[in-house]
Steps between C-alpha positions, in 0.01 A plus 500: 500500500868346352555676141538122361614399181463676184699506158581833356457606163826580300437891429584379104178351519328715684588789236332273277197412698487893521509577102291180418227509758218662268547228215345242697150700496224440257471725203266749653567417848655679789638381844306469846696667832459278833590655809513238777467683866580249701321549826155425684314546837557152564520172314230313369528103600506391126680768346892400357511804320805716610405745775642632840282619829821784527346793452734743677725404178279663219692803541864333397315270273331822302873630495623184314203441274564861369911388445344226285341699299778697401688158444204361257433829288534420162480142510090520305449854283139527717229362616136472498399345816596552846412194743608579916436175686627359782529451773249743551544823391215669611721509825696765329350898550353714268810721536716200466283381208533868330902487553513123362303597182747812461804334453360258271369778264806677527717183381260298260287614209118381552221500238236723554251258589714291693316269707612533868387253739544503879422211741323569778388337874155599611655569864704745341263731326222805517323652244756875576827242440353374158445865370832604602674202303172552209665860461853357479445307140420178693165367258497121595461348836515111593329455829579183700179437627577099487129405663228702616450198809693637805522129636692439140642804553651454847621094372709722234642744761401810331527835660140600392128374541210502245374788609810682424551314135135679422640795642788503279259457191260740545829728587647440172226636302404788722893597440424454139645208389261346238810204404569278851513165556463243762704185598317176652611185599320144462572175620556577857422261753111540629429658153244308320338565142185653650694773697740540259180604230398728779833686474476521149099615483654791779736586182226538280310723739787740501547548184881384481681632211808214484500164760799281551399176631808323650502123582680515836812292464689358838880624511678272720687805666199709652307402798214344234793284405619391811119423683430274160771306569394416834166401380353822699272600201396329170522656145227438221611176260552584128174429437342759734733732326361471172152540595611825645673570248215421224248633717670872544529521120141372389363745760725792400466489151118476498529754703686696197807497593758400294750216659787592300804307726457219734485704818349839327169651415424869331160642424597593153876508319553828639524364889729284435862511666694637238830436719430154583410418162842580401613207693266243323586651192843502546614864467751654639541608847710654720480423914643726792501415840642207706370161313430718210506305186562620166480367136628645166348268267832311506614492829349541819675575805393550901596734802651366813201322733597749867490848567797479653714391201285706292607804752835450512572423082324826442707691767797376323310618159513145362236329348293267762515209231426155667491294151467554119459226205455567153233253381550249245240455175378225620397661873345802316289257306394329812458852643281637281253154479497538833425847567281506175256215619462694816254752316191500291714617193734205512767433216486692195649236249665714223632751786641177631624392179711816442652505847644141484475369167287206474129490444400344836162328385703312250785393771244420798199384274523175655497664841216782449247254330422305786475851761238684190310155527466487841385892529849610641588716215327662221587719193372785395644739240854368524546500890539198674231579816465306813131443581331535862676117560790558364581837737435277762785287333675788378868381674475124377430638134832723517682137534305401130 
């Protein structure tokens, strides 16, 4: 891939972004680690996240990760989550897993109860590979089970069948992991609301500690993409959507589990993501990896979208910036409304207040009325919440 364009940050400012970093978390607060390992079996037909079928380059890419390490030391005190996704980075061995985690714990400070999460592809695992990484400090999995319908399965191009996503479950827990969680995807074509319910009851009989549900969405630059735009396959209309979306949460939460962010379930406060909820809740966080993003409550900044130009900046020890932008008052406003009515806990007002300087209930009164009326939004105990509706809703009420 070309190493295309990318603007440089004057090393002025990055001594300051260095110094200044921490200031940007919450009182009380610490930073999240992502480690993006960009590579995978094969590629999905929806997926447009960045990944490469190379795998004869994890060596070199190892090599480099570890030079950007060295490069980013210093730039957060420490951290309190660990988050390796992908990609998929259950490709990676147990011995590479072991040497990964080594470097990082030689060159960043991490909490004792530090939350570390790997992703991981049912095609990829056993119950012996998930003790290894269990005895390594690795306490969170994500499994990307995506459907437990092969025919759904084999429409999304995933390496694995049902039988192996059970697999993978039952292997999680016989390793000893009591906090996992699984993705799944609605709204694919041939999905209705009846099978859909079936994956979900499946859910319930397993006893799964966290759920993402993920709407699929059609990137025009994957083979999904392309056969929509020849009219090869039809997506659900908006208002299939909702009634996916409205029936996954009505069904979840009766079930007991808490839907605490549009796409996100937990059986109790305890299973939820702690890493991804720093995103929502706009902490700081600091991304390695090719496409890695970062953000330091000020600005945020993202790695160069190859391998190759992520390979060759770090053999030349520089930074594999691609872009950075220091965010205006007005875009970390719109930020945090739109991260915050992404979850349950939505907007806390006089947090709000503090940050930018304006009650916003007095300023928007004209605007929030109307949504509280119509069941969008609610408030309870001085948070601004978006109800079961308004998560649905949650991007259109970011624009408020």
């Amino acid at each position: 891939m070309q190493d295309h364009g990318h603007r440089e940050i004057p090393q002025a400012d990055r001594e300051d972004h260095n110094a200044n970093s921490l200031c940007g978390c919450p009182e009380g607060q610490r930073p999240g680690l992502y480690l993006h390992i960009p590579f995978c079996g094969s590629k999905c037909r929806y997926c447009n996240f960045f990944s490469v079928t190379e795998k004869q380059k994890i060596s070199a890419f190892l090599t480099s990760l570890y030079k950007e390490v060295l490069l980013q030391r210093g730039v957060f005190d420490s951290f309190d989550t660990l988050y390796i996704g992908g990609g998929t980075p259950s490709i990676l061995t147990p011995l590479q897993l072991a040497d990964l985690l080594s470097h990082l714990r030689q060159n960043f400070e991490f909490t004792e109860d530090a939350e570390v999460t790997l992703e991981v592809n049912p095609a990829d695992i056993d119950v012996s590979f998930l003790e290894q990484i269990h005895l390594l400090g690795i306490n969170r999995l994500n499994i990307g089970v995506q459907s437990f319908d092969d025919r759904i399965l084999d429409f999304l191009g995933r390496r694995h069948n049902s039988a192996q996503a059970l697999q993978a479950i039952m292997a999680a827990r016989q390793a000893g992991f009591d906090n996992f969680g699984i993705d799944l995807i609605y709204g694919i074509p041939g999905q209705n609301r009846s099978t859909w319910k079936k994956t979900l009851e499946q859910v319930l009989s397993l006893n799964i500690p966290h759920l993402s549900c993920y709407q699929l969405t059609v990137e025009p630059e994957t083979p999904l993409g392309r056969a929509c735009a020849q009219g090869l396959c039809k997506m659900p209309d908006n208002d299939e959507l909702f009634e996916f979306f409205m029936d996954s949460s009505e069904f979840l939460e009766d079930a007991g589990y808490c839907h605490y962010e549009v796409s996100n379930f937990a059986l109790g406060a305890f299973r939820m993501s702690r890493h991804n909820s720093k995103y929502w809740r706009h902490i700081p966080y600091l991304g390695l990896g090719p496409a890695a993003h970062s953000f330091d409550g000020k600005k945020r900044w993202e790695n160069v979208r190859s391998l190759e130009g992520y390979l060759r900046r770090l053999s030349r020890g520089e930074w594999p910036l691609e872009d950075c932008e220091t965010l205006t008052e007005d875009e970390l406003q719109l930020e945090m409304l739109f991260l915050g009515f992404r979850t349950k806990a939505g907007i806390d007002l006089d947090n709000f207040s503090k940050m930018f300087g304006f009650d916003l209930w007095a300023k928007k009164k004209h605007v929030l009325e109307p949504l509280l009326a119509a069941g969008h939004l609610k408030i309870t105990a001085g948070r601004l919440q978006p109800t079961r509706t308004g998560m649905a809703l949650a991007d259109s009420l970011a624009l408020l």
